[in-house]
C-alpha positions, 0 to 999 in steps of 0.5 A: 500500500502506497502512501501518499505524501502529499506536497512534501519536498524531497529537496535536502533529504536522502532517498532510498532506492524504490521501484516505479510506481504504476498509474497513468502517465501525465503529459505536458509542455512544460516549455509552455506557459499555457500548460503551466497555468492550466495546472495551475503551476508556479505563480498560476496556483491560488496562492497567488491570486490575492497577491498579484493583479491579473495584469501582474500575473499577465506579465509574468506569463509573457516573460515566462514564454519568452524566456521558455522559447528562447530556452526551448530554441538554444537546445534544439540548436545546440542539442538537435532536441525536437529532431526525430534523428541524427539526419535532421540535425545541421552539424554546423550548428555544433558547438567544440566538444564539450564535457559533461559531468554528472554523478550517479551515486545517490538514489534520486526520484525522479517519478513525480506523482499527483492526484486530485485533491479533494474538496474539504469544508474548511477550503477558503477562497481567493479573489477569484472565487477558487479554492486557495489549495491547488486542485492537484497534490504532488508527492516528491518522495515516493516515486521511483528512484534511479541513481543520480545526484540526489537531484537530477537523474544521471541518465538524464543528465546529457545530450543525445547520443549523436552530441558529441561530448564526454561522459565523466561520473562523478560521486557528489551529491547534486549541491556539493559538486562545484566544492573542493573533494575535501568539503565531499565535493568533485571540483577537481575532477572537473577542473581537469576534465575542463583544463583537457578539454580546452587544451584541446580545443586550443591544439585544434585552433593552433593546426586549423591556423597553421593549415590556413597559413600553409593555404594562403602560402600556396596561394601566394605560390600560386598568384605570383606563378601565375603572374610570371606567366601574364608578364612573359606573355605580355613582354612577348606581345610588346616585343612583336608590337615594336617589331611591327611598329618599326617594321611599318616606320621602315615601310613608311619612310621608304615610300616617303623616300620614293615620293620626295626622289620623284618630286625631285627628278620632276623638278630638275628635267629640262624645258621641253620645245615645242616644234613650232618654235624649233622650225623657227629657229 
């Protein structure tokens, strides 16, 4: 018989590992904030009608989507969450290789149960007319348990497989892994998984930069073969222009030679008689 711990919290205290606990599966977008409020979640509930205006609360539920989209929106371009598979991915979105630590050594639920609340004589009311406890009851404590952080489940702690990064496990517990080993934490690990990670990632750079640099090399190579080539044919086609210049200069000056010993001749020939005046004489 399942007892039913009704709005406890399970943050700070050590679970046991327990088996799922069987009932109808509850789906919802939680990246909308329209689900939130039809289960009346978060600022939604009725505990929050006599402290905010509905215009108050508008606004909060308008920056809540905004924010929920653009969260929604960054994992599927960084993760290729929301795509059937590795195909429908666009790998140059992928970001360098990245690390990801998570421990799997404490017991952590993560099965939420719920269930409606019943009605009870003593229930007040809010403004708006409804009861001030929120129709459904969620227990924390008593659903399945798989090894995690005491927090996040493990095997939910990463990306899809085709991501690619590193798995690194971890033993701390979900609130004491960013502290030093001797406080019962794993900074150290993952201090050295980051530092080899970015070392890495610089080499890479560096390589990248010297392939480039031997590609622009080539290229230089390449342009200045390439002008060697256009300037010996221009030198070339210069060549055989002055040759045809000088060429049809000599034509040219031959013919202006001609001319001017023509003129010359028809200049120096002698008065010619007519016969007439022969006779005469």
């Amino acid at each position: 018989q399942l007892t039913f711990e009704a709005d406890k919290s399970g943050i700070g205290k050590k679970a046991i590992m327990q088996p799922k606990v069987e009932g109808d599966n509850a789906y919802f977008d939680f990246y909308s904030a329209d689900a939130w409020e039809s289960l009346d979640i978060g600022i939604f509930g009725p505990e929050y009608d006599n402290l905010l205006t509905d215009k108050q609360r508008q606004e909060y539920k308008d920056h809540m989507q905004i924010q929920m989209d653009a969260a929604k929106k960054w994992r599927q371009t960084v993760l290729g969450e929301g795509h059937d598979n590795e195909k429908d991915y666009n790998a140059e979105t992928f970001l360098p290789p990245f690390v990801a630590c998570a421990s799997n050594a404490l017991p952590t639920i993560n099965q939420v149960l719920r269930r409606k609340r019943k009605s009870s004589p003593q229930n007040t009311f809010t403004r708006k007319g409804r009861s001030s406890l929120n129709r459904y009851e969620y227990d924390y404590v008593s659903g399945r348990s798989v090894p995690g952080d005491g927090r996040i489940d493990f095997d939910k702690a990463f990306p899809p497989g085709f991501v690619t990064h590193k798995r690194v496990a971890l033993d701390s517990a979900h609130a004491k892994q960013m502290c030093w080993e001797e406080s019962g934490g794993s900074w150290g690990r993952i201090y050295e998984e980051v530092v080899e990670q970015a070392e890495a990632y610089l080499k890479a750079e560096r390589e990248r930069e010297e392939r480039e640099k031997e590609e622009r090399e080539k290229e230089k190579i390449s342009a200045k073969a390439s002008l060697e080539v256009m300037l010996e044919n221009n030198d070339e086609g210069r060549g055989k222009s002055v040759v045809k210049r000088i060429v049809f200069r000599a034509k040219n000056a031959r013919k202006r030679f001609q001319r001017r010993r023509l003129d010359e001749n028809a200049s120096a020939r002698p008065n010619r008689l007519s016969l007439r005046r022969r006779r005469r004489k």
